[in-house]
C-alpha positions as CSV (number, residue, x, y, z in Angstrom):
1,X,109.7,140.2,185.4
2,X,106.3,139.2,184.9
3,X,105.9,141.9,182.5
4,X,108.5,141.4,180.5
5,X,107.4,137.6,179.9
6,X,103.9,138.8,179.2
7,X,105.2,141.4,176.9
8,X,107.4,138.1,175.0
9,X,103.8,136.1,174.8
10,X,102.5,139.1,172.8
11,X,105.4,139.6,170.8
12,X,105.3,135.6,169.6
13,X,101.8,135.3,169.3
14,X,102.4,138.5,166.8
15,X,104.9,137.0,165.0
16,X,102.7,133.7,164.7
17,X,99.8,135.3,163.5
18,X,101.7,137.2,160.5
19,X,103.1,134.2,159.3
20,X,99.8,132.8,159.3
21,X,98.5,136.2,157.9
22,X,101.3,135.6,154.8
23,X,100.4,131.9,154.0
24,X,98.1,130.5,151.1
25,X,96.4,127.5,150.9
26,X,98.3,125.0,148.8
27,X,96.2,123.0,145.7
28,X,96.5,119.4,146.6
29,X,94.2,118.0,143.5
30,X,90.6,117.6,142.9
31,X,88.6,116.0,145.4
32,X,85.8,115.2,143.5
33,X,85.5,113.3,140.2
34,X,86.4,115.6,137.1
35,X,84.4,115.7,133.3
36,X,86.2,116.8,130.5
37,X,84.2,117.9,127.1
38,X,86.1,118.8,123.7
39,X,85.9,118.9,120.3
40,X,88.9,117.3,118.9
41,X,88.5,117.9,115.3
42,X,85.9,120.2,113.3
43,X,85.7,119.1,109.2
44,X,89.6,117.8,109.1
45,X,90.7,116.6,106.4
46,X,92.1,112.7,106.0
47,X,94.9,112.1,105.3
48,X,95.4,108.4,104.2
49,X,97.9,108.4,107.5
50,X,97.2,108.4,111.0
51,X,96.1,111.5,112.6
52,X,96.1,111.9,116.6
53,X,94.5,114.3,118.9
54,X,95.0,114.9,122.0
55,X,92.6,115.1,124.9
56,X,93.1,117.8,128.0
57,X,93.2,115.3,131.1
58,X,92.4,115.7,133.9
59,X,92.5,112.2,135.5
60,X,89.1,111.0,134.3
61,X,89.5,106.9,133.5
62,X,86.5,106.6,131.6
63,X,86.9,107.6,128.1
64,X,84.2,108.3,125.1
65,X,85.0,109.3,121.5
66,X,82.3,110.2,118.7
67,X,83.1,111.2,114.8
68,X,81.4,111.6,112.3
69,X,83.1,110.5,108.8
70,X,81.4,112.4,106.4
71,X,82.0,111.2,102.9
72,X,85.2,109.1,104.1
73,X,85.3,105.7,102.5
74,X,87.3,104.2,104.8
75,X,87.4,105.5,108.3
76,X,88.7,104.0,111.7
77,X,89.3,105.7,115.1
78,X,90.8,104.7,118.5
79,X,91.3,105.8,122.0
80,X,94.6,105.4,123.0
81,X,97.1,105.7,126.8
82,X,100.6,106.9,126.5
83,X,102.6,106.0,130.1
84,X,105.2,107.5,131.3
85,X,107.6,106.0,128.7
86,X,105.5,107.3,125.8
87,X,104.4,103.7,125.6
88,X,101.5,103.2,123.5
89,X,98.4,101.6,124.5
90,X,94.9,101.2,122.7
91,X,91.8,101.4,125.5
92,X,89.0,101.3,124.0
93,X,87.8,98.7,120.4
94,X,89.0,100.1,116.9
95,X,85.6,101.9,115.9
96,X,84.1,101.9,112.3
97,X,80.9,103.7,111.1
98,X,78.3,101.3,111.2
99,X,74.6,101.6,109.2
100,X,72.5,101.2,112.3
101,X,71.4,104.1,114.7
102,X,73.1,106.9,113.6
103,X,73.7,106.5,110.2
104,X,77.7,106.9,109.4
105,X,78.5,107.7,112.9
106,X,81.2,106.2,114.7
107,X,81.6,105.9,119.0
108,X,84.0,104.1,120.8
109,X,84.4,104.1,124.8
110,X,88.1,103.1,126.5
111,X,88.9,103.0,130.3
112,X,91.8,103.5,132.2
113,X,94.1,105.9,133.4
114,X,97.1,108.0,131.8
115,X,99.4,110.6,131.4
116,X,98.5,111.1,128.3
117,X,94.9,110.0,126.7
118,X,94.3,110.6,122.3
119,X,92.1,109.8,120.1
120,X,94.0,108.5,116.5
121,X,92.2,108.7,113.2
122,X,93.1,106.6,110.0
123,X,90.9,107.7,107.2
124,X,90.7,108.5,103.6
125,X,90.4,109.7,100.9
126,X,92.5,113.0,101.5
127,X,89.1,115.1,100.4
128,X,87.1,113.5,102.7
129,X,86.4,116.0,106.3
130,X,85.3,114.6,109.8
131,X,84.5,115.7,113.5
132,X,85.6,114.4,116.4
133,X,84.4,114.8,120.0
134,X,85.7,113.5,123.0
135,X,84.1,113.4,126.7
136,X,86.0,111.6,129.8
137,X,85.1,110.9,133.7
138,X,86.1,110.0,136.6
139,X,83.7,106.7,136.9
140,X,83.6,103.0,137.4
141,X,83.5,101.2,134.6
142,X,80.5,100.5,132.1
143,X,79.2,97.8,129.8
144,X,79.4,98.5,126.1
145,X,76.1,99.2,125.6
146,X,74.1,101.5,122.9
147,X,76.3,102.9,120.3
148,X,79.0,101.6,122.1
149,X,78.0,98.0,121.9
150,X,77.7,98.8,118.0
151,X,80.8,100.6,117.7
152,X,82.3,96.9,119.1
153,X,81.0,94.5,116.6
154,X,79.6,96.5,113.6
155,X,82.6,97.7,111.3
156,X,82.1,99.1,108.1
157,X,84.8,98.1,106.1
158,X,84.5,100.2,102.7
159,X,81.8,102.4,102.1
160,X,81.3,104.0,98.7
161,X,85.0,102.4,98.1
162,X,85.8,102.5,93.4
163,X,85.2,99.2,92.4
164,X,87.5,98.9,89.6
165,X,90.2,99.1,92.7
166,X,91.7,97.0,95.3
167,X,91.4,98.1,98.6
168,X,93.0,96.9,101.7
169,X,91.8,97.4,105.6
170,X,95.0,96.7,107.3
171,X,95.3,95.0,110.7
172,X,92.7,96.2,113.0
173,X,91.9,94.6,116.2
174,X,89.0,92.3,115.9
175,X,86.6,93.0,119.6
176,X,86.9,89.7,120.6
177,X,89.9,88.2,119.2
178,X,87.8,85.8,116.4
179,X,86.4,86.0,113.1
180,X,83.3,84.7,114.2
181,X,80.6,87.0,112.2
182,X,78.8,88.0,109.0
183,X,80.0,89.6,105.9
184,X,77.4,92.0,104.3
185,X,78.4,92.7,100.6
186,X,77.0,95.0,97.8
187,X,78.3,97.0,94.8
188,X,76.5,99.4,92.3
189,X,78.9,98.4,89.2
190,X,77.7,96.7,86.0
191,X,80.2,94.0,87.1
192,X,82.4,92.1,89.1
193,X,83.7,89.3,87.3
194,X,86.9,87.8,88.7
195,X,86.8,90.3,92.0
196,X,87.5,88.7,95.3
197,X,87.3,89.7,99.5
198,X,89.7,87.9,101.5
199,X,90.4,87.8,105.1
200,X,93.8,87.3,106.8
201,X,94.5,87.3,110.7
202,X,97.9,87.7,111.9
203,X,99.6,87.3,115.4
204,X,102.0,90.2,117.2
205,X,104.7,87.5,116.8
206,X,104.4,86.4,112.7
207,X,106.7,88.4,111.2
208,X,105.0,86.7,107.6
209,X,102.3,84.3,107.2
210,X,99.2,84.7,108.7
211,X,97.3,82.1,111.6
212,X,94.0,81.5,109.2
213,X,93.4,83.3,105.6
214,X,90.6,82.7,104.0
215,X,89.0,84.0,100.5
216,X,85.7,84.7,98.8
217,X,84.3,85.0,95.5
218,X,81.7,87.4,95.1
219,X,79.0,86.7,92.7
220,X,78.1,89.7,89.8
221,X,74.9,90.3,91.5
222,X,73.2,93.5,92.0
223,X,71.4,92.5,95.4
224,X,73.5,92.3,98.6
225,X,75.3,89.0,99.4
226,X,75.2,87.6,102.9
227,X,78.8,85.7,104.0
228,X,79.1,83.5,107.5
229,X,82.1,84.0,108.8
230,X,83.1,81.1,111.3
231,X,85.0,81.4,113.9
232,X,89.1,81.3,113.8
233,X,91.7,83.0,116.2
234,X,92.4,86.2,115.1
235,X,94.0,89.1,117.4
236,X,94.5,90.9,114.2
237,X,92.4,91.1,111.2
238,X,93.4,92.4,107.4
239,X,90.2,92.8,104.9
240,X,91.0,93.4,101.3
241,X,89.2,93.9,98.7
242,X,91.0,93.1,94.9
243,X,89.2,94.3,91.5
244,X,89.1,91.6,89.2
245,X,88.5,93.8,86.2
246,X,85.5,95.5,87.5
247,X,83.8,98.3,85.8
248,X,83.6,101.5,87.6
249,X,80.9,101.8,90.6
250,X,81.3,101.7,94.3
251,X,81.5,98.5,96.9
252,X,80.1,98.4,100.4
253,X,81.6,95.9,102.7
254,X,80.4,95.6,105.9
255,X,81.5,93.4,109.0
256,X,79.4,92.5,111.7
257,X,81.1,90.6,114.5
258,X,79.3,88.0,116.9
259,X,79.1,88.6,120.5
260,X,81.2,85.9,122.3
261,X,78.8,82.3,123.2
262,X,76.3,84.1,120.1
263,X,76.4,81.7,117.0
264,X,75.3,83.2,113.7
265,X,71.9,84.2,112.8
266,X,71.1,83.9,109.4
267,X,68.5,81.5,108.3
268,X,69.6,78.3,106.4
269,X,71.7,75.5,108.4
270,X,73.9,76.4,111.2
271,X,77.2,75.5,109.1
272,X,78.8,78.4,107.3
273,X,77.0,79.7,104.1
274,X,76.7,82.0,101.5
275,X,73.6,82.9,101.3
276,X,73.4,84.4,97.6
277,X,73.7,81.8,94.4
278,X,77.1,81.7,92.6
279,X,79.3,82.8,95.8
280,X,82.0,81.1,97.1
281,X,81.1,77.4,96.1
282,X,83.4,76.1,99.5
283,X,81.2,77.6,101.7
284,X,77.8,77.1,99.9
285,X,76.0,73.9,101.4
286,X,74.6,72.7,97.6
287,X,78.3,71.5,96.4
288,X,79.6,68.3,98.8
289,X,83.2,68.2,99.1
290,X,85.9,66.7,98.3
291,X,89.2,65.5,99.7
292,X,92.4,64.7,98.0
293,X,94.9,62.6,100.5
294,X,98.7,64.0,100.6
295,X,101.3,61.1,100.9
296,X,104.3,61.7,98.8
297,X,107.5,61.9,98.5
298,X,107.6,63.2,95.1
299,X,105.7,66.3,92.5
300,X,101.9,64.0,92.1
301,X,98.5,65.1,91.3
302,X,96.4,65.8,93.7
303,X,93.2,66.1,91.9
304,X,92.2,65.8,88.0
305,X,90.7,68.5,86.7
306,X,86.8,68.5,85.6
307,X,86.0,69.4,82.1
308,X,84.5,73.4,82.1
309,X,84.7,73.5,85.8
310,X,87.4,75.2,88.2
311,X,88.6,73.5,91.1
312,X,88.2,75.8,94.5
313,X,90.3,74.5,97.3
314,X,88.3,74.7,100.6
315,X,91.2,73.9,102.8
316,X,94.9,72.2,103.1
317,X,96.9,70.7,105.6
318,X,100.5,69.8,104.8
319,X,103.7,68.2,107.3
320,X,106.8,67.5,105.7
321,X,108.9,65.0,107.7
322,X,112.2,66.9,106.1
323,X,113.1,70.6,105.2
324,X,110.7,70.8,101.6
325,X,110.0,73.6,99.1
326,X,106.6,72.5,98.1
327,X,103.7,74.6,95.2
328,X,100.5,73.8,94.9
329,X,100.3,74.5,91.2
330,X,97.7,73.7,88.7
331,X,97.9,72.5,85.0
332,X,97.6,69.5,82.8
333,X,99.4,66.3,82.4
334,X,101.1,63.7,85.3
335,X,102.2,66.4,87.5
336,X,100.8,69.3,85.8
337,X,104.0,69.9,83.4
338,X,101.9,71.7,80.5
339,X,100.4,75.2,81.2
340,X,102.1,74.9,84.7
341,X,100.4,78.3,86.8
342,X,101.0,78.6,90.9
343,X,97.9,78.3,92.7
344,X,99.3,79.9,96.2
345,X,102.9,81.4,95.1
346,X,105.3,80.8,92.3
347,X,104.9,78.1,89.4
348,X,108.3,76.0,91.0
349,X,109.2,74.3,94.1
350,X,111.7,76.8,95.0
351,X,108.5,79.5,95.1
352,X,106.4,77.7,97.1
353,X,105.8,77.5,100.9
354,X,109.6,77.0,102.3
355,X,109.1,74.2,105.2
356,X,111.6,73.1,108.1
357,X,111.6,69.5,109.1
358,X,108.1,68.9,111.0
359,X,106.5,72.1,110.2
360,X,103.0,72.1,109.7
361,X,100.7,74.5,108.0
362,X,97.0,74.6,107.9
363,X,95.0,76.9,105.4
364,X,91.6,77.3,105.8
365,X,88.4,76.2,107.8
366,X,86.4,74.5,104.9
367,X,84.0,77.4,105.0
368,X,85.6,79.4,102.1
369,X,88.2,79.2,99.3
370,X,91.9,79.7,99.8
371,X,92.8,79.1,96.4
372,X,91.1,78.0,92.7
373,X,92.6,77.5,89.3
374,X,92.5,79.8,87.1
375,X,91.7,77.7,83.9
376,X,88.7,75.6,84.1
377,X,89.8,71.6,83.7
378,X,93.3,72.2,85.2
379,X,94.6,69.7,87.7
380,X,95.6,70.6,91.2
381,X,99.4,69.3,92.0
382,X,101.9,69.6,94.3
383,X,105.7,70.6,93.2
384,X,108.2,69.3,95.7
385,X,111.7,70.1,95.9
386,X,113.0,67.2,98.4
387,X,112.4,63.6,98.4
388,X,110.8,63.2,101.7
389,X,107.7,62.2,103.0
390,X,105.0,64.9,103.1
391,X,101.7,63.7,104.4
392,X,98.2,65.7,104.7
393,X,94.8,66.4,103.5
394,X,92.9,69.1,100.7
395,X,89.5,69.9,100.8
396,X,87.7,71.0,97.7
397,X,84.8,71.5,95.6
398,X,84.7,71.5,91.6
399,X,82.0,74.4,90.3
């Protein structure tokens, strides 16, 4: 008996040991923290559309992109998470090529976690070529600093953009959510008489309008022009550019953004400027302005025109105690009934701004124009459609 059980001990330990012969260790993820190198793109062409590319993850959370944009005049890149949904998410600032450090070279760094990490490229024109790297970690979290800092608050808008045609930067996310900054202008064109910049920010929820708009006049200047920017709300930022007739060249528009609790830094006065003569006369500090009162419940004039001067309206405020179709129109005569022209929509009541009882609309900080008649000596009036009150306040300046 006892050899028989001892001869059943030998037979199981057997059969143990070739199981354990037969086994294979089983991969239960990396235990240390994984890099990931790649280069995404290598002289792609733009398309004018967005382009993504994605990364090979292997569960880094830091993230840090790098491209360079060659001879693209407009160019803007973006590190975004996709959950498990296929939700989009943006982790990291919109990056533009900026002039310092690396000339033309554009790096952005996001952080977080994902199924899916790309990088997405918006850039044009279509013969323009770019590279694109991409390196992730498995790391804490940095400051921006470096490139990184510059790729947060120094955006070139256009570079090398025609002249003699509009261009539009549509709704990219501003780094801090303001349009506190400066606005570094220049062209190479024998001209830019009747050209404009403005700047729109809009909220996820507008579905039209836009929370602050404001517009500048560039003077026909060879040597750069220098533009404070002050601060307004703005999660979402639109820069255009619109040819007023110019002849053929190339603009540079660049956007540097303040760091938030860091006030402008040009020299002058601490109020909003422009910096070269013949700007933007709302948001130069030699014209004083001037402020029209809005209580009506009529079409009045707001503001008589000034002989071989245009009127530049720095700001406007409007609440209509009823539902109101209201213009602000310019002209000549009582309520601007000869040589009636819209100032900010149509040239009637019925295409102006469209109002509910107790809305209130604001335009405008005072630090730019955000309208200006187009014939010098016009009045300034207001078309209304409804006789109800409709009280407020314009700012403006007569250059």
């Amino acid at each position: 008996m006892r050899i028989m059980r001892t001869i059943s001990k030998v037979f199981v330990l057997l059969a143990l040991l070739a199981v354990a012969t037969g086994c294979r260790a089983q991969f239960v993820g990396y235990t240390s923290p994984q890099s990931v190198q790649q280069t995404l793109a290598n002289n792609v062409n733009c398309t004018g559309a967005a382009q993504t590319f994605n990364v090979s993850n292997l569960g880094q959370t830091q993230h840090f992109a790098t491209a360079n944009p060659g001879s693209a005049t407009n160019f803007q890149m973006v590190i975004q998470g996709l959950d498990a949904v296929g939700t989009v998410f943006a982790i990291s600032d919109y990056g533009k090529p900026g002039l310092t450090g690396a000339v033309g070279r554009v790096s952005v760094q996001g952080t977080g976690y994902f199924p899916i990490i790309r990088v997405q490229v918006t850039c044009s024109p279509i013969t323009a070529t770019f590279v694109l790297n991409y390196s992730g970690a498995s790391a804490t979290g940095t400051p921006s600093v470096g490139s990184y800092q510059m790729g947060q608050i120094e955006k070139m808008i256009f570079s090398g953009a025609p002249a003699n045609a509009n261009q539009t930067d549509s709704q990219f996310q501003t780094p801090f959510g303001t349009t506190s900054g400066t606005l570094l202008f220049s062209y190479n064109t024998g001209s830019l008489t009747g050209s404009t910049l403005t700047l729109s920010c809009q909220g996820q929820l507008l579905s039209s309008g836009t929370l602050y708009s404001q517009t500048i006049v560039p003077a026909s200047v060879l040597t750069p022009q220098i533009f404070q920017i002050p601060p307004n709300a703005c999660p979402l930022i639109t820069v255009s550019y619109t040819s007023g007739g110019a002849t053929a060249g190339t603009v540079f528009l660049e956007y540097i953004f303040n760091l938030p609790g860091v006030p402008g830094t040009l020299t002058g006065t601490s109020a909003p400027q422009v910096q070269t003569a013949g700007a933007d006369p709302c948001m130069g500090s030699a014209n004083a302005k001037s402020f029209a009162t809005v209580s009506t419940t009529a079409s009045a004039q707001l503001i008589a025109g000034s002989a071989g001067k245009q009127t530049y309206v720095c700001s406007i405020s409007l609440v209509p105690a009823g539902a109101d179709n209201v213009a602000l129109v310019e002209g000549t005569g009582a309520v601007c009934a000869t040589g009636t022209a819209g100032m900010a929509g149509g040239a009637t009541a019925a295409t102006g701004w469209n109002f509910a009882a107790n809305e209130n609309m604001h335009m405008g900080g005072g630090a730019g124009s955000v309208a200006k008649t187009a014939t010098a000596g016009d009045n300034v009036c207001l078309l209304v459609s409804a006789a109800t009150q409709l009280s407020g306040v314009i700012g403006y300046v007569q250059q």
